[in-house]
MARLO-433969 format. One record per residue (C-alpha): x, y, z; residue in one letter. Coordinates in steps of 0.05 Angstrom, whole numbers, plus 5000, padded with zeros to 4 digits. Example, Ala and Ser with C-alpha at 12.3 -4.5 7.8 and 13.67 -1.06 7.14 Angstrom:
2
524649105156A 527349795143S 
END
This chain:
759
213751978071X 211852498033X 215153198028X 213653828000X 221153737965X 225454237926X 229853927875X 237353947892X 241554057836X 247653607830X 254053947794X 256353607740X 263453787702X 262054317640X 262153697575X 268553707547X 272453587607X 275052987580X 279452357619X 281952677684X 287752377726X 289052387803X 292253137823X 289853437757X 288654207764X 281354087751X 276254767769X 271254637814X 265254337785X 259954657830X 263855307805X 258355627753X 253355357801X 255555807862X 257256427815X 250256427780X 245956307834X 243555657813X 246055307884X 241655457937X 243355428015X 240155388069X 235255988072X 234855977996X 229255387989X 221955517974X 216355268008X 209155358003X 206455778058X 213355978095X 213656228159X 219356608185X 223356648260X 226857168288X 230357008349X 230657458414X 236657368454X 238857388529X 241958118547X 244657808620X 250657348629X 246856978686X 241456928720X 233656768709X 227156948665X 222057348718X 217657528664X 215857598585X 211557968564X 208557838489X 203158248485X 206058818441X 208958168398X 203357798386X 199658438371X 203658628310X 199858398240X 201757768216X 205157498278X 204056788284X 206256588353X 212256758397X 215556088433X 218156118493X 220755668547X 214255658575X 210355588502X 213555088460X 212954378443X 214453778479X 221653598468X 225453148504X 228153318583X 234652888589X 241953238568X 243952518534X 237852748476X 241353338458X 248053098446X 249153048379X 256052638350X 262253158363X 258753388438X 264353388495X 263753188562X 258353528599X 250353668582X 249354078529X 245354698513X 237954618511X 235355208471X 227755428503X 228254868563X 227455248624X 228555948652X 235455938670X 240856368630X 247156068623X 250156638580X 249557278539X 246157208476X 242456558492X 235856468456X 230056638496X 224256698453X 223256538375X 217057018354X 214756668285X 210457048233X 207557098158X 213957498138X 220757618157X 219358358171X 214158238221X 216957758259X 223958198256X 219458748288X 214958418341X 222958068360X 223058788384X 217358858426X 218858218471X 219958518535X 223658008585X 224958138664X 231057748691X 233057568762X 240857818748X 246057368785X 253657448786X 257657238727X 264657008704X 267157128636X 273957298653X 279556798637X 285557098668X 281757268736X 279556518748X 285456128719X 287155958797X 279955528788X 283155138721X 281254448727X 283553758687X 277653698638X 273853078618X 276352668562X 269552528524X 270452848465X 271752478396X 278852708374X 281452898445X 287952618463X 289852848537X 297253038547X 300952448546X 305652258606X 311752558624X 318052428591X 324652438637X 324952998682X 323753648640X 324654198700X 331253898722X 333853858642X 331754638635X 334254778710X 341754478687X 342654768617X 346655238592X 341255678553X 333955738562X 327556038551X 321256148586X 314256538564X 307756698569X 303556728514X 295956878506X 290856788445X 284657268450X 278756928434X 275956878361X 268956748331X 267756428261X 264556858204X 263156518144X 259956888089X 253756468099X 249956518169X 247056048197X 239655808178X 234955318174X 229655148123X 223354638156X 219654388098X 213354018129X 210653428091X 203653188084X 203852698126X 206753058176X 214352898159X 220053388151X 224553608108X 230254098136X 235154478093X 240054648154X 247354968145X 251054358177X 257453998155X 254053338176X 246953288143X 246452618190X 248652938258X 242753418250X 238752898226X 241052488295X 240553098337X 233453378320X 231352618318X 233152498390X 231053178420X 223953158391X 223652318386X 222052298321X 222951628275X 228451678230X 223451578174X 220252258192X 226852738187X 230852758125X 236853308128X 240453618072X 246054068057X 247754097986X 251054727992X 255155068054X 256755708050X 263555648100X 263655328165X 270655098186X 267754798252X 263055188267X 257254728236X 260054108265X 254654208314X 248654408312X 246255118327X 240955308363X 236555598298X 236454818279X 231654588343X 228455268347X 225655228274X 223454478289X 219954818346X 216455308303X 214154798247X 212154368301X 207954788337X 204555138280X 204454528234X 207354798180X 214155048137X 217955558182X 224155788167X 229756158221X 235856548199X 242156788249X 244057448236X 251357708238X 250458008314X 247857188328X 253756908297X 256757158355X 252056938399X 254956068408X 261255788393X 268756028384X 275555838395X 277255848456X 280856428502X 287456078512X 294156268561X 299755848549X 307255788578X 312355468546X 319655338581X 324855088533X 332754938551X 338854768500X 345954548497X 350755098471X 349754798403X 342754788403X 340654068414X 333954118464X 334353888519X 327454038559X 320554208529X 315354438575X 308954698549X 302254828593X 295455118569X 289055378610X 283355538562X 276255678576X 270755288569X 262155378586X 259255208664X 255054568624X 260854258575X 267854088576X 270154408512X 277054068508X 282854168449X 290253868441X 293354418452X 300454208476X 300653558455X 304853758383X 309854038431X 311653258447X 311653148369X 315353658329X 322353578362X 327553098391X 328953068461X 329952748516X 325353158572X 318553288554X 313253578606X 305253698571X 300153988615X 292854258596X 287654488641X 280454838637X 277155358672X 269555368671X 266356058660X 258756358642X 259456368565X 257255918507X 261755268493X 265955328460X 266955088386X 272454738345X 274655328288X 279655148227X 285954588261X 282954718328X 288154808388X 294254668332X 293055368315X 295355698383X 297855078406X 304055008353X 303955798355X 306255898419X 311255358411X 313555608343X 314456348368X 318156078430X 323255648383X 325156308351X 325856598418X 331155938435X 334656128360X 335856888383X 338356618451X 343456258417X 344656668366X 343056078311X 339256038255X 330455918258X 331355468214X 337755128234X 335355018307X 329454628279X 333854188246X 338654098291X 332853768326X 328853418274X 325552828295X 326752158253X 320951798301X 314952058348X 318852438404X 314652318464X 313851548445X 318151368401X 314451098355X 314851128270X 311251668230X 307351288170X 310051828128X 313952558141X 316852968087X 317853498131X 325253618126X 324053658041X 318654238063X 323154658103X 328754538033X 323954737983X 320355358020X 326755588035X 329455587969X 323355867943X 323256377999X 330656567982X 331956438069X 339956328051X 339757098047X 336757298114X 340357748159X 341957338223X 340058048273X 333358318284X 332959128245X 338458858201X 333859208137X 329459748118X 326159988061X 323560748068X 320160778131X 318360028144X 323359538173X 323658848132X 323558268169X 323957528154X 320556938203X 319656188194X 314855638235X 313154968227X 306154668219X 303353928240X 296153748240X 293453008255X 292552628190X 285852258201X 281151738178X 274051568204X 269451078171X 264751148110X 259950798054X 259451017981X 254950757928X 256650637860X 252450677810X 253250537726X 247450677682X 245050487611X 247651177583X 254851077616X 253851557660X 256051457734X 252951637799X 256451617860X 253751737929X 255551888002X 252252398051X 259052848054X 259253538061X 262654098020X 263154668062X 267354918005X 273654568003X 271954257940X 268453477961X 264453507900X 270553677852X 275653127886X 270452597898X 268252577831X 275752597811X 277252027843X 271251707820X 272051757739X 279851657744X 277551037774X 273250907723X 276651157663X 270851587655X 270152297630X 269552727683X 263653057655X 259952267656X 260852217739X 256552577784X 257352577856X 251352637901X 253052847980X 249153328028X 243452868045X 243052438105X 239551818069X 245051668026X 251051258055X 253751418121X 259651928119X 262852208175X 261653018199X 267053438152X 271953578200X 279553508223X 282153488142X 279652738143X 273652748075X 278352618029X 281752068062X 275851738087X 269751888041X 275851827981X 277651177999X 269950958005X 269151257922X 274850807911X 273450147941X 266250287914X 269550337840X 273749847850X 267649347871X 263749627813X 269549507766X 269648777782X 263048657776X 262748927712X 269248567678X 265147977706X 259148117675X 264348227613X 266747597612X 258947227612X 257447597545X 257347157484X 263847197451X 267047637498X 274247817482X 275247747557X 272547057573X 279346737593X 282447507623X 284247587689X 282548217728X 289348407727X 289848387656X 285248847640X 284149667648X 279050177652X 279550717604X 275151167544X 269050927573X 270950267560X 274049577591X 280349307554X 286748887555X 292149247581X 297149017522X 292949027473X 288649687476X 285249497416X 281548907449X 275749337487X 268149327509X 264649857519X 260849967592X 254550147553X 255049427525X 256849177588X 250749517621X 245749317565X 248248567574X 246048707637X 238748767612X 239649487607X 239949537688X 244350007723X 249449617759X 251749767830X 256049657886X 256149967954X 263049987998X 264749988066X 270750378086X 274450178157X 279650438174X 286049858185X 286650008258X 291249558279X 295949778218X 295150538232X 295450528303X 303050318289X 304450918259X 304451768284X 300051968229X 300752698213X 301453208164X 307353758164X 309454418134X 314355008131X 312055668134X 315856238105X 314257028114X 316557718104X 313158268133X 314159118136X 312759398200X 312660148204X 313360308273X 310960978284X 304360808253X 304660038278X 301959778221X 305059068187X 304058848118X 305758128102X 308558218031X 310157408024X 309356778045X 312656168021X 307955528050X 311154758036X 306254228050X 307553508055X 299753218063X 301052548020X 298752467956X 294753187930X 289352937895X 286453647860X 292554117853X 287454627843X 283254647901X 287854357947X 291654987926X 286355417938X 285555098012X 291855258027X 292455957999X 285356068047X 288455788106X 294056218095X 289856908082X 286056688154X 292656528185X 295157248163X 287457488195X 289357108264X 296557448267X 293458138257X 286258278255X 282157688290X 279357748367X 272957878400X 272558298449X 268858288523X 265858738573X 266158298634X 262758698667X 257358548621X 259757908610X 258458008532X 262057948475X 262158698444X 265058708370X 259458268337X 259658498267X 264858608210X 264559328226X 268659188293X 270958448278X 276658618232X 279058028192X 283658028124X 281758348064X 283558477998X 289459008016X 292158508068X 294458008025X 299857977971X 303857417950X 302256647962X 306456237938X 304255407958X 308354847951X 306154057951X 311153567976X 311052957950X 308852497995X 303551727985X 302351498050X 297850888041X 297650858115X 294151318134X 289051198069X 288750738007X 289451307959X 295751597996X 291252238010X 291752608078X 288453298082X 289253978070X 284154318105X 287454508175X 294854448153X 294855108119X 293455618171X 297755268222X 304655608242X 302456248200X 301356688257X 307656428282X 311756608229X 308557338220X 310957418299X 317357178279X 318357628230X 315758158256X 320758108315X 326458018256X 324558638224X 323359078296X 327458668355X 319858728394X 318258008412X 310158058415X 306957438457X 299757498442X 294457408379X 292857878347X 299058268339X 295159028336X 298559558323X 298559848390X 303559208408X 307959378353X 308760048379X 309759948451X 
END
């Protein structure tokens, strides 16, 4: 196939990097790249006679098309075409085509199928012309008549309709079983708790919307620049919904501009620029603006209860936790929610329920540790409510119930520093000095207040290939079609690579983003590093072995009678590991070779029947003060101590970074973050940074992050888990906790506004 291709730049380390070692504070390599405008995204590649989309979205919750009109649109100069349901391509009819590799139970969206609206803000027509202005203007003249039909976008009016949801979703766990009898342990103790809490709902917005580049070949082929954190799910998805050969659609993503779940599937711009370049034969290229961001996935509207019962000394002694969230009339959007309520703490009574109500909005979407971030919160905010009830310490009550094995099964943990996280944050924190009463301190006119949570996320690994490959010059190539939305894939992966190879880092270059290299799984659920990682590795390690054996044929080789074991990879070079001085060379080794690149390719699976022994998960403590001045409501989180135990860190530097995001965006949830809806529009109203408040500069103050240490080779050969989700979870928690330290207001609900601090 032939493509009318843009090169895609691969970062390679500044020279001079020199040998790098595993958890090295090494700066992102992709760095100068991003800051000079050298990487290009999405709606940043070139393409010889571009045409440009601008969508035109539903303005009903439900109900039907009666009529479009086009003529004013097609009129304007330079207009191409405008597709509609009724004027588009053939695509494929059946749900099962359009459900790409993360889609729950259900059948999904089909953007431009028929004349149905399902909700506001659904694509109706894509009007395509000669320049982004035009089409942005005729978008504007496409006049649409609906047949308006009731609507339900309300969560708390329906919950009486919540239903038990559908499992199919990869990564859903339903609430397990019940665990003794946790309403007659809370009816017979001595102190209790019971609450409502509610999380509003919350839409991603990362810096880079969402677009799609369609870059038609010669022959007819296509090449698609698409913001996705799986170049081969959009590959699979446009595949099957326009049944095109897999030889016809290549998919990249070399550069993401932020995603944190929401480009784990694919949006709607994907299929409608495939549409356009389709229909017109030729490049076309569609980009989302900030009002559409809003227009598709979120995380979801959640109400939660949680019931919780001690002894007099604080030892649980009933956990009961229930969720209804929302999810869209066509999918089962499911989340654990409640399940880490049956994981964090010993007892003996443990009750998990979680149930869906179906309402006329978009699916919803998996955003940053999906349902651990209001599922733990609730619980975390209620456990401080338990420690004021019995007058006891946050932090004591926790460990009063720490839990040595998996609470709701009893089974082993593969690894859990969790109890060395809640030592070192609160040393670092200075917690030993917290007064045990709520409005205890004050400094001017703001009340200082300290609160504490715990964090767990699901420590996860899929499957993955990597290729290896070693050329004439020394230089090594590695491959996989990851993703960095980011989080710093290219950095760690190439990392892991040249301390492999005893390589300087500056000599390694890691390719990702493309969906014909090696199979790698979507970026999600903190799992890259522990999956695609160990694929780098067992590629090296393959590669490493072939090459001391293609040391060992050479004439005179100073390894012909060395074992494997005897010998390390360092400089550049193989040698004996007591004798340093003995050494080869790989550019000898490679010219042996006839001067052809060696390679290896690697298949990483996970060891199931070793990991499924084992509650795999990763854990922190959070630690926060806030000032809260109550006449004006306002709170300022002045610091927060965060301990993470996620195994073994393998960049301090942008696993730091992760961390010290997930914290700003864990600050954002507590205080700023939540779309708003006119139900009786059945819209979402704040769709643009202008209403959608989220953290900013004067928000955030001190960060301090601690690593744990932790290896667990369980959970991955390098002793990796993942730090993406970890970070913001228990945050919000903590900021309600300390909030109702430094004011005695116990506030229930995200985001804590200031009109709830005032109250």
């Amino acid at each position: 196939m032939t493509h009318a291709r843009t090169a895609m730049a691969v970062p390679v380390a500044d020279p001079g990097t020199g040998p790098v070692r595993i958890g090295d504070p090494v700066s992102r390599i992709d760095g100068r790249a991003k800051v000079t405008g050298a990487a290009r995204y999405a709606a940043e590649h070139p393409a010889e006679g571009l045409a440009y989309g601008v969508v035109v979205n539903s303005t009903i919750a439900k109900g039907r098309i009666a009529r479009m009109d086009l003529e004013r649109a097609l009129a304007v100069p330079g207009v191409l075409d405008v597709i509609t349901h009724e004027r588009r391509p053939s695509s494929r009819s059946l749900g099962i085509f359009y459900k790409d590799m993360t889609a729950p139970g259900g059948s999904p969206f089909k953007p431009l199928h028929d004349a149905q609206v399902r909700y506001s803000g659904q694509p109706v027509a894509l009007v395509i012309a000669d320049s982004f202005e035009a089409a942005r203007h005729a978008a504007r003249l496409v006049e649409v008549s609906y047949l308006r039909e009731p609507h339900e976008t309300d969560l708390l009016e329906h919950t009486h309709r919540a239903k038990t949801p559908s499992r199919l979703k990869a990564g859903y766990s339903p609430p397990p079983k019940e665990k003794g009898d946790a309403q007659a342990a809370f009816d017979a103790a001595p102190v209790k708790i019971s609450a409502d809490y509610y999380s509003g709902v919350e839409h991603h917005n990362p810096m880079e919307m969402f677009a799609t580049t369609v870059i038609r070949g010669e022959d007819g082929g296509y090449m698609v620049y698409d913001k996705t954190q799986s170049s081969q799910n959009s590959r699979w998805y446009v595949s099957h919904v326009f049944g095109l050969p897999k030889k016809k659609v290549t998919v990249r993503n070399p550069y993401v501009g932020g995603a944190f779940g929401a480009g784990l599937r694919p949006q709607y711009q994907l299929v409608l620029a495939m549409m356009g370049a389709i229909h017109l034969k030729r490049s076309v290229r569609v980009v989302l603006t900030r009002q559409q961001m809003f227009s598709f996935g979120h995380r979801p509207e959640t109400v939660q209860r949680v019931q919780l019962a001690a002894d007099g000394d604080g030892r649980l002694r009933s956990i009961a936790h229930t969720a209804i969230a929302e999810t869209s009339r066509f999918e089962d959007y499911v989340e654990v929610v409640v399940n880490w309520s049956g994981q964090l703490y010993a007892c003996d009574n443990i009750k998990l329920d979680y149930k869906l109500v179906a309402l006329d909005q978009y699916s919803p979407l998996d955003m940053r540790a999906p349902g651990a971030a209001h599922g733990v919160h609730a619980l975390e905010v209620a456990m401080d409510e338990l420690a004021h009830a019995l007058r006891m310490d946050p932090l004591a009550l926790r460990l009063r119930n720490y839990a040595e094995r998996n609470p709701i099964d009893d089974m082993p943990y593969s690894t859990k520093e969790l109890r060395a996280c809640y030592e070192q944050g609160a040393a670092r924190f200075g917690w030993s000095r917290r007064a045990p009463m709520p409005r205890a301190t004050r400094e001017g006119h703001e009340w200082v207040g300290w609160g504490m949570a715990t964090g767990t996320w699901d420590a996860l690994q899929m499957f993955a290939r990597a290729k290896a490959v070693l050329g004439a010059d020394g230089h090594l190539r590695v491959s996989s079609a990851a993703t960095d939305i980011g989080t710093g894939t290219y950095t760690v992966m190439s990392m892991i690579a040249a301390a492999a190879m005893g390589l300087p880092l500056e000599q390694v270059r890691f390719e990702l983003g493309d969906s014909t290299l090696p199979v790698a799984p979507i970026e999600g659920g903190s799992s890259h590093v522990s999956t695609v990682g160990s694929a780098v590795q067992g590629a090296c390690d393959k590669l490493k072995r072939r090459l001391f054996r293609l040391a060992r044929g050479i004439s005179g080789s100073p390894f012909a009678k060395a074992r494997f074991s005897e010998v390390e990879f360092a400089d550049g070079a193989i040698r004996l590991r007591d004798s340093a001085n003995v050494s080869l060379p790989l550019t000898a080794v490679v010219a042996a070779n006839g001067g052809r690149a060696v390679e290896e390719k690697y298949l990483l699976l996970p060891s199931v029947l070793k990991q499924r022994k084992y509650v795999r998960a990763t854990h922190s403590a959070v630690f926060c003060e806030v000032k809260v001045d109550e006449e004006l409501g306002t709170v300022r989180v002045t610091r927060v101590v965060s301990a993470i135990a996620a195994g073994r860190i393998m960049s301090a530097k942008t696993a730091r970074s992760q961390v010290t995001g997930a914290v700003v965006w864990g600050i954002s949830q507590a205080l700023h973050e939540e779309t708003h809806s006119d139900h009786r529009l059945g819209r979402f109203m704040n769709h643009s940074f202008a209403e959608y408040h989220v953290a900013v500069n004067a928000d955030i103050h001190d960060i301090d992050v601690i690593f744990v240490q932790e290896d667990d080779r369980v959970v991955s050969e390098l002793g990796a888990k993942g730090v993406g989700e970890i970070g913001i979870v228990g945050v919000a928690a903590a900021v309600s906790n300390a909030i109702f330290h430094a004011t005695g207001k116990r506030i229930r609900s995200t985001p804590m506004t200031p009109e709830k601090v005032m109250r």
